[in-house]
N, C-alpha and C positions, 0 to 999 in steps of 0.2 A: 361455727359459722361457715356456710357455703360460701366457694369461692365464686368471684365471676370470671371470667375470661372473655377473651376478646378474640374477635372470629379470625382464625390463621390466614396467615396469608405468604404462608412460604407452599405452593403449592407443586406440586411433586412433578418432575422431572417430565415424566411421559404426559402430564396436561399439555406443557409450553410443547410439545411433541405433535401431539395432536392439531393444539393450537395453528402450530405453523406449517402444518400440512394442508390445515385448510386455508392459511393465507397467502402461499405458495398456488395452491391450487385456485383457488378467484382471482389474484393478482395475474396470473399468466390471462384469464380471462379478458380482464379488464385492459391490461398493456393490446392484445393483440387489438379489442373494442375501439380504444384509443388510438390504434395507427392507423385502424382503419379511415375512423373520421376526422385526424388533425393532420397525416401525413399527408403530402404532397400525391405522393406518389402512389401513397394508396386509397385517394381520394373518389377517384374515379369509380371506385368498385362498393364505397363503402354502402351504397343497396343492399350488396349481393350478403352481408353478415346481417345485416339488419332483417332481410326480409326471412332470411335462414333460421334468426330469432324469432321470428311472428310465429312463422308456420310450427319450428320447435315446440313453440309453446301451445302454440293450437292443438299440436297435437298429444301434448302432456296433459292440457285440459282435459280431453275427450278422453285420457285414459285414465284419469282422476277420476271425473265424472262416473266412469263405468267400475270402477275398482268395491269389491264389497267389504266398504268400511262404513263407517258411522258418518251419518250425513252432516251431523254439527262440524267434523273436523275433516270430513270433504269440503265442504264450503271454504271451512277458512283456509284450505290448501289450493283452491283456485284462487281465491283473492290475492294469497298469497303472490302468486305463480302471474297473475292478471297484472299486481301494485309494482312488481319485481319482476318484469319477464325473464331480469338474467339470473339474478341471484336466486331467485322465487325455483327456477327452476333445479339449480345446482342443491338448492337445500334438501327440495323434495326427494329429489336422487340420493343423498346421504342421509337422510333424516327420516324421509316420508312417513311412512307407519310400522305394525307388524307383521312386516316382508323380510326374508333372508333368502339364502340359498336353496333353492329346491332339495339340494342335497340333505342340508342342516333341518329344511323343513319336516320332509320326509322322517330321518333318522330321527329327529323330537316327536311328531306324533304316533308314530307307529310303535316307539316304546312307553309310553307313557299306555296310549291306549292298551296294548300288548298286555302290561301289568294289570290295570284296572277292567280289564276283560278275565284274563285269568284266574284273577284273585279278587272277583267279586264277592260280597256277604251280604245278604238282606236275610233279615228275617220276616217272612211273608203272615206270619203273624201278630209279629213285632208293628209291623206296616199297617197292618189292618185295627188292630188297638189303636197306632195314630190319628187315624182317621176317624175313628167315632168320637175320641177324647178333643182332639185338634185338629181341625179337619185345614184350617188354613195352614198350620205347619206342616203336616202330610201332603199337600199341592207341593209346598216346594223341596220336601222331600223324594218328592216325585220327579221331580225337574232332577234333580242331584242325582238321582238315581237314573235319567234318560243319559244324565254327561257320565255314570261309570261309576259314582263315589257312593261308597255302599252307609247307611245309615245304619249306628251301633248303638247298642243299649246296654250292653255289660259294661258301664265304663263309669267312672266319677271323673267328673269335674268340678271345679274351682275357680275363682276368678278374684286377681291380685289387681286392687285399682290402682295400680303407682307400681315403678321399677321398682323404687325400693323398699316396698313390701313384697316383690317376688321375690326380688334376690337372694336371698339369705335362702329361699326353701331351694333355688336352682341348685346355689352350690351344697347344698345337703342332702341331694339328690344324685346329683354329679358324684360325691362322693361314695355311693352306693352302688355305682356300677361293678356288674360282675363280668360282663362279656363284650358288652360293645357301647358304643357313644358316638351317633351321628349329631353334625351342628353344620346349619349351611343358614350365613349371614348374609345383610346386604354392606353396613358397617360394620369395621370394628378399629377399636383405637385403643392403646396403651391408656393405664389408669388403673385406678381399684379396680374396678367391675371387671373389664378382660384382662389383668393380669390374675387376679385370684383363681377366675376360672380357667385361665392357661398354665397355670399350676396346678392345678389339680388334673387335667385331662394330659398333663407332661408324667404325673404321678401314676396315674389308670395306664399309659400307654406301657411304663416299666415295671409294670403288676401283669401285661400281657392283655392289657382291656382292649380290643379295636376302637382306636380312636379315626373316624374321617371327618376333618372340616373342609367343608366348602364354603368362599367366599364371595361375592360380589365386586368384579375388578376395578369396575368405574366406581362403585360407592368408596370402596377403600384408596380409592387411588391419592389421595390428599391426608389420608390420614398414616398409613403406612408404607416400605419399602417397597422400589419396586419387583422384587424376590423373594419376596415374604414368605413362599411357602417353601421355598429353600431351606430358609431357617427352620418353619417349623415342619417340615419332613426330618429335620437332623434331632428333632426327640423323640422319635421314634411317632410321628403324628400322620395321617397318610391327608395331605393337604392340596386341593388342586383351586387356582380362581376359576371363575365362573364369567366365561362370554371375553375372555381378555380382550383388552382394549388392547388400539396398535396406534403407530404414528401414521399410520393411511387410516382417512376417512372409510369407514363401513356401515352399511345400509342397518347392519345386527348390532351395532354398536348402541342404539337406541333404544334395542329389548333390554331391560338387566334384570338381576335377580332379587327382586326387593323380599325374598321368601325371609321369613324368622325362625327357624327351627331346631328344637334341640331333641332329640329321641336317646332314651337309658335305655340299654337291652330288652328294647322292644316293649315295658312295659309300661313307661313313664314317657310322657310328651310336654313340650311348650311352644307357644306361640306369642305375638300381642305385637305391639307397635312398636315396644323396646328394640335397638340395636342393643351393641356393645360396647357400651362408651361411657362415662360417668357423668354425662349430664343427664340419659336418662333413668340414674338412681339417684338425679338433684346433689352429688358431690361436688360438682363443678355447675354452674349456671351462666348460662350463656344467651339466655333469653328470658331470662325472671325464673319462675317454677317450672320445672316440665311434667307437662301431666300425660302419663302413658297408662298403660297395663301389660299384664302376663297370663296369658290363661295355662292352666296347667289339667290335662286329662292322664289318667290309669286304665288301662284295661284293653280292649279290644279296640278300643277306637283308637288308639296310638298307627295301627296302622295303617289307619287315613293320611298318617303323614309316612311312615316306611316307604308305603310304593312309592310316592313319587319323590321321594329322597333320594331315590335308589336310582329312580331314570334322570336325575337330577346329576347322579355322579355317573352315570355312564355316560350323560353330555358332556361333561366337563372331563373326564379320565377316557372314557372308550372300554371300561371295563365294567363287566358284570357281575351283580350283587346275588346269590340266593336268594331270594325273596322268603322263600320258604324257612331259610337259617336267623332270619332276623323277624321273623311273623310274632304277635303276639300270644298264641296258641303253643307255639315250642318253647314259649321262655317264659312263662308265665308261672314258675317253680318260683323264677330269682325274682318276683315280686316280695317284699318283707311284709306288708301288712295286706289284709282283706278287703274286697275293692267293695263298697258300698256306690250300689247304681243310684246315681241321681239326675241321670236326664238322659234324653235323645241326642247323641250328638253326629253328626255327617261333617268330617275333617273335608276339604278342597282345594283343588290349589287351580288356578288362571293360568293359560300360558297364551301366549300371545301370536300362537302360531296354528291356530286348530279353527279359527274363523268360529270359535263359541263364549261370547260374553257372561261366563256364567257371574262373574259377581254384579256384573250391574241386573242380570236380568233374576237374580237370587233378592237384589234390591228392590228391583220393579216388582217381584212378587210380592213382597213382604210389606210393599206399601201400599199398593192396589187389597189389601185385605185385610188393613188397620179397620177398625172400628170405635174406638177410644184412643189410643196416640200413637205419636210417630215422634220418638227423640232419637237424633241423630249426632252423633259426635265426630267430627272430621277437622283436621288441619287446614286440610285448600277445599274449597266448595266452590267447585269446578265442573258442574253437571252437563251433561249433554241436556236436547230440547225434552224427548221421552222421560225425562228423570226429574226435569224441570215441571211438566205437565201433571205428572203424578202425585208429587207434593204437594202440587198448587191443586187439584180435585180433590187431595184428601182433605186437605182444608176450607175449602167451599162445600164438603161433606160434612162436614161439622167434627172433621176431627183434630186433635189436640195436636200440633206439629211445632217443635222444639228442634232451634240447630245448636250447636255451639261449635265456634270456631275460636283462635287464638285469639287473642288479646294483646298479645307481643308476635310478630310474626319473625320468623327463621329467614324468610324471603319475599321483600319489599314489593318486588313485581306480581309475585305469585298472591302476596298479600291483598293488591291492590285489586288483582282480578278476582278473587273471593268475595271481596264487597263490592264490585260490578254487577253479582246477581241479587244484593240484597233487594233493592227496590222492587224488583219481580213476584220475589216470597214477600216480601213486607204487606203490598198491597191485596194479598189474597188474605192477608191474618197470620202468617205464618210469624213465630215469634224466633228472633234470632237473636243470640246470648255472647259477645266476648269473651271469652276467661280474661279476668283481670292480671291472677298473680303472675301470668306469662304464657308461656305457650304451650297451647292444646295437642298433642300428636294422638289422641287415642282414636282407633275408627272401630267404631260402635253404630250398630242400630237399633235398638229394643222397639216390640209393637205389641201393644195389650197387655204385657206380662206374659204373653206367650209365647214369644220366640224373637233371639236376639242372635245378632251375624256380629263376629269381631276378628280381627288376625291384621293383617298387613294392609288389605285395598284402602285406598284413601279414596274419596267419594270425587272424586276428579279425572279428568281425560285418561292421562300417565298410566297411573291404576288400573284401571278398567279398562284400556284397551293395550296396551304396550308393553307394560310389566307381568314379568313373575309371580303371581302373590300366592297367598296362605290366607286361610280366612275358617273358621267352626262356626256350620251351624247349630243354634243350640234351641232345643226347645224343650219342655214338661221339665223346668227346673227348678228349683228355687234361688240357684244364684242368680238366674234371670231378676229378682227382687232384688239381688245385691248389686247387679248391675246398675239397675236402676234407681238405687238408692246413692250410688256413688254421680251417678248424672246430675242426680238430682240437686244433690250438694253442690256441683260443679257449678250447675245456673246460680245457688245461691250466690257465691263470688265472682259471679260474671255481670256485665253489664248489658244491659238490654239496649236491642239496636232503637234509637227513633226513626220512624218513616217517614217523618219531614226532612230530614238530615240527609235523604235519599233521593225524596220523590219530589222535594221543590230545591233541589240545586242549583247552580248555575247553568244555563245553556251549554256555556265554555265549558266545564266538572261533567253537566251530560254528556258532551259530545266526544270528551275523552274517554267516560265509560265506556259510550257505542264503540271506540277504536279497540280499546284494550278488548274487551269482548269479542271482535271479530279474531283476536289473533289468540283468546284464552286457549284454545284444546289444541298448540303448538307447542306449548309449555311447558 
């Protein structure tokens, strides 16, 4: 019997850290605001902060306005800034979007690009066969191909609907290593799942295996120490966190690395929704059932994830990986069995700093050129307007448009805004599904049976414009069917939305919609 657990609440040192940095920081705000207009003394002048604040703001609008971001969550970052002229503004400054350091900018695109310029592969035959067989998946592997990520066909893939149907193959895989083991998380927590497999990567490391993990600081920041890789530098593990968080408020602090990646001596990859944590291989439950996946590829396409694992630990370390020493082509000896091709696959990763929305717009392709269906599997459904317009024409197209979101949600707010777009899709036909037995994290999109996108992006703001992710395109497969079949089953245990429940609310239920909506892509 799975246990349940109840959501921690001893949270880690450097949050209350953060925490009070920023309440230190609005409080001095707010004191000086306050003597301006209660003191005696400083009565006189209190215009001269106030009007300081109009103009402030006027001119944070105008540069809002002009900034090239996404216009659903440019809006709600003047409203913001317009409802809160003080705090509205103080947020956007620490919070705003995918802005950092010119310096940090720089140094991320120019090695990433660097890589995936160098160490581009197409095969221009390979390409040309795509297109006469699928010509709708060839468009967006054309797009994958404009942003740098080379599309591979010598490779197998698989696809494990549930953590704990992958698990058991990770750590059997893991255990195979001959030469090296990269893994860059967003969670991880103590438990079966990451302690089995930080056994065995402690064991590979005194066999002489290069072990590097990278982690994600803010994700693990509640779940483990705050020196974690202390420790695991001290087994011989080469560990750096990723974007550290500080007790000063940071504009970068809002990018994180939500990437999921495991790479075996270059020959063996994974990815999916899963962290590291044993609720999502369902040993502990914390929100009913948690329904994830793990994709798992062999062969040439593993180093769709290499490169940018590699510019992934030169961000984080400042040191340089061979590319060339961890490629799939030099280590392809220490594969144990024969790689049976079964699909196209184009590995990708998002970052948040290259001003190129490739997963939402790998999505807008892939929907604009459904002809039979569009099933979607996401946690938060959280779309911008473009993503919203799209689903809702495939549907007025006559085509088949299926979401599934939780049924138990992780987080009540984020929940709430999820079902803020239902009435939108409802009234186009668009059929939206709860998972019943608890909460949904897989992000899936399957169209026709021809080609399906899954890894990390969650169909939401966060995702798609601010985060790190991972994601494989996949097309000419047949797990494409397995995927689809494991969807499939999912609606069967989910609850179908009604659109009266929606669309004849109360005024008072709609009007807190329209609120929560104006401030969803903040989130």
């Amino acid at each position: 019997m799975k246990k349940k657990i109840k959501k921690k609440k001893n949270l880690h040192i450097r949050f209350f850290l953060v925490l009070l940095a920023f309440l230190i920081e609005t409080g001095l705000f707010i004191f000086f605001l306050f003597a301006f207009i209660n003191y005696e003394s400083y009565r006189t002048y209190y215009l001269i902060p106030l009007a300081v604040i109009i103009i402030l703001n006027f001119v944070l609008g105008i540069f809002v306005f002009n900034t090239k971001v996404n216009v659903d969550y440019k809006l709600s970052w003047i409203v913001t800034i317009l409802i809160f002229p003080f705090f509205g503004a103080i947020l956007y400054i620490l919070f705003a979007h995918k802005i950092t350091t010119k310096r940090r900018k720089k140094l991320m695109n120019n090695k990433i690009k660097q890589y995936l310029e160098k160490y581009k592969f197409n095969d221009e035959r390979f390409l040309s066969l795509l297109k006469e067989e699928n010509p709708d998946a060839y468009m967006v592997s054309r797009y994958l191909d404009y942003c740098g990520y080379s599309l591979y066909s010598n490779s197998e893939f698989k696809y494990f609907e549930s953590g704990e149907k992958g698990f058991p193959v990770i750590l059997n895989e893991l255990k195979k290593a001959k030469k090296f083991i990269f893994m860059e998380y967003f969670i991880i927590e103590e438990g079966e799942m990451y302690n089995s497999i930080y056994e065995i990567l402690k064991e590979k490391a005194k066999e002489g295996v290069k072990v590097i993990f990278l982690y994600d600081d803010f994700g693990t920041s509640t779940k483990i120490p705050t020196f974690y890789y202390k420790k695991v530098r001290k087994d011989g593990i080469i560990c750096y966190p990723f974007n550290r968080i500080s007790p000063t408020m940071n504009i970068r602090q809002n990018s994180r690395d939500h990437k999921k990646i495991i790479i075996i001596d270059g020959v063996t990859g994974f990815t999916g929704g899963s962290n590291l944590a044993d609720e999502y291989i369902n040993k502990i439950q914390r929100f009913g059932y948690w329904k994830d996946n793990f994709l798992m590829i062999k062969g040439n396409a593993v180093d769709g994830f290499t490169l940018p694992f590699i510019a992934s630990y030169f961000f984080a370390s400042r040191k340089e990986l061979n590319f060339e020493e961890y490629c799939y082509e030099n280590n392809k000896e220490l594969l144990e069995e024969t790689i049976v091709p079964n699909a196209s696959l184009q590995p990708f990763t998002d970052i948040p700093y290259d001003d190129e929305d490739i997963s939402k717009n790998v999505y807008l392709r892939m929907i604009n050129s459904a002809k039979k269906y569009i099933y979607l599997s996401t946690p938060y459904l959280i779309p911008d307007t473009e993503l919203i317009n799209a689903l809702n024409n495939a549907a007025k197209s006559g085509v088949e448009v299926i979401i599934v979101t939780p049924g138990i949600p992780d987080k009540k707010l984020v929940y709430q805004m999820t079902r803020s777009y239902y009435s939108e899709f409802l009234v186009k036909g668009i059929k939206i599904y709860e998972f019943t037995p608890g909460f949904n994290h897989e992000k899936l999109m399957i169209v026709d049976d021809k080609m399906a996108l899954s890894g990390t992006c969650n169909f939401e703001y966060r995702s798609l414009f601010l985060h790190f992710e991972d994601c494989i395109f996949v097309s000419d497969s047949k797990e494409i069917l397995e995927m689809k079949k494991s969807f499939l089953g999912m609606v069967e245990k989910s609850r179908l939305q009604d659109i009266n429940k929606y669309v004849n609310a109360s005024l008072f239920k709609r009007w807190i919609i329209s609120l929560i909506r104006i401030f969803a892509p903040l989130v």
